[in-house]
PAZAPA-4460 file (N, C-alpha, C; in steps of 0.05 Angstrom, whole numbers, plus 32768, in hexadecimal, padded with zeros to 4 digits):
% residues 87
    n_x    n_y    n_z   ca_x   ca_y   ca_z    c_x    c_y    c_z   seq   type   mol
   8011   7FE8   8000   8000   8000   8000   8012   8019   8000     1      X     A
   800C   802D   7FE9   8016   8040   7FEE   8019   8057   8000     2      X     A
   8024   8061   800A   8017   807F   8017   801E   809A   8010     3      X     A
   800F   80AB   800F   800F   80BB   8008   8017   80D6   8023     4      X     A
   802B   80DE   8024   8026   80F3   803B   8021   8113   8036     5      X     A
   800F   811B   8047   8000   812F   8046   801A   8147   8040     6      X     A
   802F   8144   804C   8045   815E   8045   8057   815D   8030     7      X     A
   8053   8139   801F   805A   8145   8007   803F   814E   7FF0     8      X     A
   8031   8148   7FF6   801C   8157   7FEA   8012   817A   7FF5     9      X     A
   801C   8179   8006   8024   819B   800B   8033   81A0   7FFA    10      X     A
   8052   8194   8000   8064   819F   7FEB   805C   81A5   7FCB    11      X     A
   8053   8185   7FC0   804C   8187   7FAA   8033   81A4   7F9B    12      X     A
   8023   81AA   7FB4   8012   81C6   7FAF   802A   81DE   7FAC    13      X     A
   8036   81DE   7FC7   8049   81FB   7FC2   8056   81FD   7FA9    14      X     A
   8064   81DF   7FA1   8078   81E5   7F87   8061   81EC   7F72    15      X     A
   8049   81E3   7F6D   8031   81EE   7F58   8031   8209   7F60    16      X     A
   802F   8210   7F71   8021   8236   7F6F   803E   8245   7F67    17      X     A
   8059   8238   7F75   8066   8243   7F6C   8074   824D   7F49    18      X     A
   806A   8233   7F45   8075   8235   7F27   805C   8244   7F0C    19      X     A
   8044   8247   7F20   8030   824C   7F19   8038   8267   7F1C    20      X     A
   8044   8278   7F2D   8048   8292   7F32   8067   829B   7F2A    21      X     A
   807C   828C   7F1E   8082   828C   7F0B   8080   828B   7EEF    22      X     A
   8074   828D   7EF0   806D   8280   7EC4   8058   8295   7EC3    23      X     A
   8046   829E   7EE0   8035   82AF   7ED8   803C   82D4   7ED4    24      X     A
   805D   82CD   7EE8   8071   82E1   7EE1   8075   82EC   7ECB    25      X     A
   8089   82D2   7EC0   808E   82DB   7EA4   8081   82E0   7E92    26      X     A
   806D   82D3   7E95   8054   82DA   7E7C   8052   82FE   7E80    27      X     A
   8049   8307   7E8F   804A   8320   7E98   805E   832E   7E94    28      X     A
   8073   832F   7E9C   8090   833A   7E98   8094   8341   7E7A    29      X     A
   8090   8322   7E69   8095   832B   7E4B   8087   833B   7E42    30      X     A
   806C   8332   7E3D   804E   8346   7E33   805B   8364   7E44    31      X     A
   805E   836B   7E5B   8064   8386   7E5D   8076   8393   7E52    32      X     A
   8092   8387   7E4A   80A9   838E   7E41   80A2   8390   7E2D    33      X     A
   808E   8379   7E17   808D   8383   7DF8   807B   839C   7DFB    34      X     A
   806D   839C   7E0E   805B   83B5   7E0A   806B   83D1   7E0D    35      X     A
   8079   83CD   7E25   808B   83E6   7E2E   80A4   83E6   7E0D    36      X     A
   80A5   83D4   7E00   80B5   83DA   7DE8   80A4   83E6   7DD2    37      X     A
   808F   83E5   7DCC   807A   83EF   7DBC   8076   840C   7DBA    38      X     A
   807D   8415   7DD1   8078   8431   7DDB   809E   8440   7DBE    39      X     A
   80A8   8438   7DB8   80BD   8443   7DAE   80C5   8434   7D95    40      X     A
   80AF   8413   7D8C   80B6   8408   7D6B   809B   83FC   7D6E    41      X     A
   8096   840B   7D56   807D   8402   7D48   8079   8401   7D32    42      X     A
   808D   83EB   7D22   808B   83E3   7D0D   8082   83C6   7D06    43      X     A
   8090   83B7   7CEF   8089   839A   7CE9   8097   8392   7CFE    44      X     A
   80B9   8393   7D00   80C0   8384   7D16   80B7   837C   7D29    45      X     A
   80AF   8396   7D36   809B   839B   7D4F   807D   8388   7D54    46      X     A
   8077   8386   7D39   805B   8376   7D39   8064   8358   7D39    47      X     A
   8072   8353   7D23   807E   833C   7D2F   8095   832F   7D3F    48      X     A
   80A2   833F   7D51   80A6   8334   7D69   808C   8335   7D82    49      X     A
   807C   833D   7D83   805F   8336   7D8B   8054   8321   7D82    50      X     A
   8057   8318   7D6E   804B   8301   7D62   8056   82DE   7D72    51      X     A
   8074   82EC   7D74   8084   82DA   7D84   8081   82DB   7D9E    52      X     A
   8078   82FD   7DA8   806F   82F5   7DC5   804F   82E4   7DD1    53      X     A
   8044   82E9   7DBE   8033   82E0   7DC3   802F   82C0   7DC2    54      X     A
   8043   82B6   7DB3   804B   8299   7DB5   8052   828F   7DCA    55      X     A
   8069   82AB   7DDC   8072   829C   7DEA   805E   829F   7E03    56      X     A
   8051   82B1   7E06   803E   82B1   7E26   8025   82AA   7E18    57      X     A
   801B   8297   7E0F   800F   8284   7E02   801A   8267   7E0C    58      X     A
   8029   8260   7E06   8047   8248   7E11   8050   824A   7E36    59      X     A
   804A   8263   7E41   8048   8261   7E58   8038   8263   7E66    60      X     A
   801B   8267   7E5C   7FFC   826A   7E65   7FF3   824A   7E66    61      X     A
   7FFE   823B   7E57   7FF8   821D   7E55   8000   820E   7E69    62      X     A
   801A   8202   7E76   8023   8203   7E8D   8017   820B   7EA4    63      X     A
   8017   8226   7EA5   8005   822F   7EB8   7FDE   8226   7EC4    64      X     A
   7FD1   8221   7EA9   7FBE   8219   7EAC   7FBA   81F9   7EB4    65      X     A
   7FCE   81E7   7EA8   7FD6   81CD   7EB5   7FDD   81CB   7ED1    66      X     A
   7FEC   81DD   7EDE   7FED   81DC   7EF4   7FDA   81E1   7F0D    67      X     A
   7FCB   81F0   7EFE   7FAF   81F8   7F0E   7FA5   81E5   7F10    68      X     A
   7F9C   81DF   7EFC   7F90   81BD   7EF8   7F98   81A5   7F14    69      X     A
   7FAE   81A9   7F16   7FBD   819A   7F26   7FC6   81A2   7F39    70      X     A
   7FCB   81BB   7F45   7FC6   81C5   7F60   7FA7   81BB   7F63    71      X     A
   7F91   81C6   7F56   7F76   81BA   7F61   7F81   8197   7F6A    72      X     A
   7F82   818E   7F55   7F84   8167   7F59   7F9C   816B   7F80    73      X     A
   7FA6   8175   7F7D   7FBA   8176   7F9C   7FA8   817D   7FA6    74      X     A
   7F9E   818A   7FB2   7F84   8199   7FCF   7F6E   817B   7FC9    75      X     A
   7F66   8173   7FAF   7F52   8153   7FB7   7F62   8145   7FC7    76      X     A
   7F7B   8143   7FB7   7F8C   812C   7FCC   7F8D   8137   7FE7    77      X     A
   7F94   814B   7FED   7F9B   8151   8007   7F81   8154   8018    78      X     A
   7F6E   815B   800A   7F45   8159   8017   7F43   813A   8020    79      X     A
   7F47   8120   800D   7F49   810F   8011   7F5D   8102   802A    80      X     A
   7F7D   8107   8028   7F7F   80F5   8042   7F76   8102   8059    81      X     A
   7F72   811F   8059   7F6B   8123   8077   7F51   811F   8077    82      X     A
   7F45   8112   806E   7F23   810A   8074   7F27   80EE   8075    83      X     A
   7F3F   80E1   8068   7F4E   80C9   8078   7F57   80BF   8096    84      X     A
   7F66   80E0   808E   7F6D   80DB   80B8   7F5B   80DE   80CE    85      X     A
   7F46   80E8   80BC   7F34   80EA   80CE   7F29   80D1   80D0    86      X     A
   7F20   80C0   80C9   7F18   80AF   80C6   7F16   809A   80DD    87      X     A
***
C-alpha cells in the first residue's frame, strides 16, 4: 500500500503556485516590455516582433493553465487524506 503524505502534497501545491507565479511573471514582464518598446518603433519590425511575442506568452499561458488544473487535483488529494485521518 502506498502512502501518500500530507506535506508532500503541501510541497507539491507550493512548487504549483510557485511556478504558476513565475510564468505568470514573465508573461507580464514581456507583453509590458514589447509594449513599453512600441511607445518609440512602430513599424513592420515592431509588428512582427509582437507576432513573436505573442507566441511566446501564449507558450507560457499554457503551462500555467495546466498547473491550475493540478494545484486544484493537490487540495482533492489533500481534502481527501485529511477526511482520511479523520476517519
Amino acid at each position: 500500500m502506498a502512502k501518500v503524505s500530507l506535506e508532500t502534497v503541501k510541497k507539491a501545491q507550493t512548487f504549483c503556485l510557485n511556478a504558476i507565479d513565475i510564468l505568470s511573471s514573465a508573461e507580464h514582464k514581456l507583453g509590458a516590455r514589447y509594449q513599453a518598446a512600441g511607445s518609440d518603433w512602430k513599424d513592420d519590425k515592431y509588428r512582427q516582433l509582437g507576432d513573436i511575442v505573442n507566441e511566446c506568452t501564449g507558450a507560457l499561458r499554457s503551462p500555467v493553465q495546466e498547473l491550475q488544473i493540478c494545484y486544484g487535483k493537490l487540495l482533492d488529494i489533500e481534502k481527501a487524506i485529511r477526511e482520511y485521518d479523520e476517519a
